[in-house]
C-alpha positions as CSV (number, residue, x, y, z in Angstrom):
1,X,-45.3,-57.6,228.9
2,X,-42.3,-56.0,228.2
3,X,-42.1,-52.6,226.5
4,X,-39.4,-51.0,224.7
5,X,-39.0,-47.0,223.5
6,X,-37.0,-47.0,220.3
7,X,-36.0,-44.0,218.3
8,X,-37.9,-44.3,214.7
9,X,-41.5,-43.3,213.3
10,X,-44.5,-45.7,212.9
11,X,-47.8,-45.1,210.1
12,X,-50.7,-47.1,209.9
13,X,-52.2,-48.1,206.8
14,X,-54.4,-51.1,205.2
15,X,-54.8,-52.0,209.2
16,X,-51.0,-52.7,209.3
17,X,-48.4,-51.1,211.3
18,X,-45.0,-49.9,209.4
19,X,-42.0,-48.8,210.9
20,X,-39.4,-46.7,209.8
21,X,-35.7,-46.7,211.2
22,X,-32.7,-44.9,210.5
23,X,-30.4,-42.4,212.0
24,X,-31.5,-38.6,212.0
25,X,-31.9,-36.9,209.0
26,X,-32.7,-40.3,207.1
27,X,-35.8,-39.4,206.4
28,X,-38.1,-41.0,208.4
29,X,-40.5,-38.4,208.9
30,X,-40.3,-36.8,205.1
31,X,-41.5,-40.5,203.6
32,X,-44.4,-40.7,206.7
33,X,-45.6,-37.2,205.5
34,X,-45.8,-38.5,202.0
35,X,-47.5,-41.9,203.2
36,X,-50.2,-39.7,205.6
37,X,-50.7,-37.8,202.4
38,X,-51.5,-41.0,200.8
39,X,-54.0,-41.9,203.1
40,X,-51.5,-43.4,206.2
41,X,-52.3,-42.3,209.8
42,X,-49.5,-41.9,212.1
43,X,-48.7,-44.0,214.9
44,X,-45.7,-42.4,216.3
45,X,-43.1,-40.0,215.5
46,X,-39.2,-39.8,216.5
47,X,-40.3,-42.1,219.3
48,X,-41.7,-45.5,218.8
49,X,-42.7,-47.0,222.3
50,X,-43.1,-51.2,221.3
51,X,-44.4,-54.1,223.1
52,X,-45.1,-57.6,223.1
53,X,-48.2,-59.1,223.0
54,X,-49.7,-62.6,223.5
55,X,-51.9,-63.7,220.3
56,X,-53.9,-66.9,220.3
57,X,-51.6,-68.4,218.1
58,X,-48.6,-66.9,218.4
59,X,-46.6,-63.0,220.1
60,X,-46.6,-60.2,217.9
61,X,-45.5,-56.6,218.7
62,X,-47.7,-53.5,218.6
63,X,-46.5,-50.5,218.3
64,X,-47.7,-46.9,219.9
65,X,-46.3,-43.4,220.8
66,X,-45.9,-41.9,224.5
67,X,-48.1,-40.1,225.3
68,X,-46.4,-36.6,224.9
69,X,-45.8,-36.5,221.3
70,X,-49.3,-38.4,220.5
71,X,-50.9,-37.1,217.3
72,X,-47.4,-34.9,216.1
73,X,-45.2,-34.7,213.0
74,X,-41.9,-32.8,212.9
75,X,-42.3,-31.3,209.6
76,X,-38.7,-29.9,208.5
77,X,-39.0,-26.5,207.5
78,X,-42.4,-26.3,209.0
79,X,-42.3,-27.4,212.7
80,X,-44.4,-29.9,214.6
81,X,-48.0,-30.3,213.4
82,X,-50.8,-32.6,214.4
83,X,-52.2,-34.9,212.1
84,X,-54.7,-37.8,212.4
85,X,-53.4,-40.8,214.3
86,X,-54.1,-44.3,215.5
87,X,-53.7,-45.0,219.1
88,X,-51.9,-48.3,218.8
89,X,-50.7,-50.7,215.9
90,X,-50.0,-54.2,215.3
91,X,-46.6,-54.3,213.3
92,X,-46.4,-56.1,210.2
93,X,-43.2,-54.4,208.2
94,X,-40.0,-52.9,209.2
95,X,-38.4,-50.7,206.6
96,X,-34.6,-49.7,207.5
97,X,-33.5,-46.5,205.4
98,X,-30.8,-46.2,203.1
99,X,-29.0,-44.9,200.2
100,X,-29.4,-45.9,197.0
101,X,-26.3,-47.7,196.6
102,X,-27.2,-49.9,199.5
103,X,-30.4,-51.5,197.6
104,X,-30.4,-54.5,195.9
105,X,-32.0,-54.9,192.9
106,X,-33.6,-58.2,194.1
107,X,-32.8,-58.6,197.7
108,X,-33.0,-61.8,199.7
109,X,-36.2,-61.8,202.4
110,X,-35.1,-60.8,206.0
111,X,-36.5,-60.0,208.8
112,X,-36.2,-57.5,212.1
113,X,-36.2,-59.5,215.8
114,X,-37.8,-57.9,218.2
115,X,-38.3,-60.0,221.8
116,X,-38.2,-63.2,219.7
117,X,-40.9,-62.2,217.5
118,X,-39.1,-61.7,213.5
119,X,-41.3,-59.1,211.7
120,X,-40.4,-58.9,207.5
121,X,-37.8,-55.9,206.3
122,X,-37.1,-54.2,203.7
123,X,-34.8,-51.9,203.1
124,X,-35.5,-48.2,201.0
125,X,-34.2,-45.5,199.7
126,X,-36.4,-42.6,201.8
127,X,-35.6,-39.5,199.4
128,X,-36.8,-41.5,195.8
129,X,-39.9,-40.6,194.2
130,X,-40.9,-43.5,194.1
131,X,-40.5,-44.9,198.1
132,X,-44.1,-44.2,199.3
133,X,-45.7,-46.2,196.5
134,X,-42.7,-49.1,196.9
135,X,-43.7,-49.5,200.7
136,X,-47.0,-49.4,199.8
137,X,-46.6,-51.7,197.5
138,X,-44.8,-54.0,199.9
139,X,-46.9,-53.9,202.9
140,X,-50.3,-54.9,200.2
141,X,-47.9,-57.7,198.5
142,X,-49.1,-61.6,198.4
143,X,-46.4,-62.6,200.2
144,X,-47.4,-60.7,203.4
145,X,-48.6,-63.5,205.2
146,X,-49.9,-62.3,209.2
147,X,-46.7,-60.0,209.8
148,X,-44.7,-62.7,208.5
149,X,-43.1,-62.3,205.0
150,X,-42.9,-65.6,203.2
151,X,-41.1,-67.2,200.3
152,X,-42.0,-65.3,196.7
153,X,-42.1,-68.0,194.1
154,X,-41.4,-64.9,191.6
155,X,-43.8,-64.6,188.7
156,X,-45.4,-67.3,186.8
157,X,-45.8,-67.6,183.0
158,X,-48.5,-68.9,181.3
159,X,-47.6,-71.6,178.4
């Protein structure tokens, strides 16, 4: 299978692997803190080691960390601590982080290819009090279908 080390951080929560890209000092590790807070484990940190897999049905990509950094968070401010972990994790979002201004208000789907595999992104706003309980929000939404985000009819209205 082919495996690919990438330069991003990875939580785990309802069984579903999230991960978090954006240059250095985007935030990645400041929004997994507040997600392992919230009850996320962490998958990997600054390093994101990912690799196709062969389903029944269909490839996915699971992601894990090498095996030096297993179990650590770079805390800013604090230093590098170990919190609880999962050993490996099936991806099912991609969250690219941004600045405010870059966010639509109502943003088309899209999606992240990795290997020919297209896993649903969002994009977020890292620093906003509100981004742990949007991504949280968006991994648990009806529209997550298997790692593959699907079209959102938008809300009905009973007549």
């Amino acid at each position: 299978m082919s495996k690919k080390s990438i330069h991003g951080v990875c939580v785990e929560f309802d069984g579903k692997g999230v991960l978090l890209l954006g240059p250095s000092g985007s935030g990645k590790s400041d929004l997994a803190l507040r997600l392992i807070d919230g009850g996320a484990r962490l998958v990997a940190d600054d390093q994101v080691v990912l690799e196709l897999e062969v389903g029944a049905t269909k490839p996915y990509i699971v992601a894990s960390a090498p095996t030096e950094i297993h179990g650590l968070l770079e805390i800013r401010g604090i230093g590098i601590v170990a919190v609880e972990t999962v050993q490996i994790s099936r991806l099912s979002l991609v969250v690219q982080l941004v600045t405010p201004d870059l966010i639509e208000r109502l943003p088309e789907g899209a999606s992240w290819n990795y290997l020919g595999v297209e896993i649903p992104m969002i994009m977020l706003a890292p620093f906003e009090a509100s981004a742990a309980a949007k991504l949280r929000l968006a991994v648990r939404a009806p529209n997550m279908n298997d790692g593959a985000m699907t079209d959102n009819p938008g809300p009905t209205h009973a007549k």
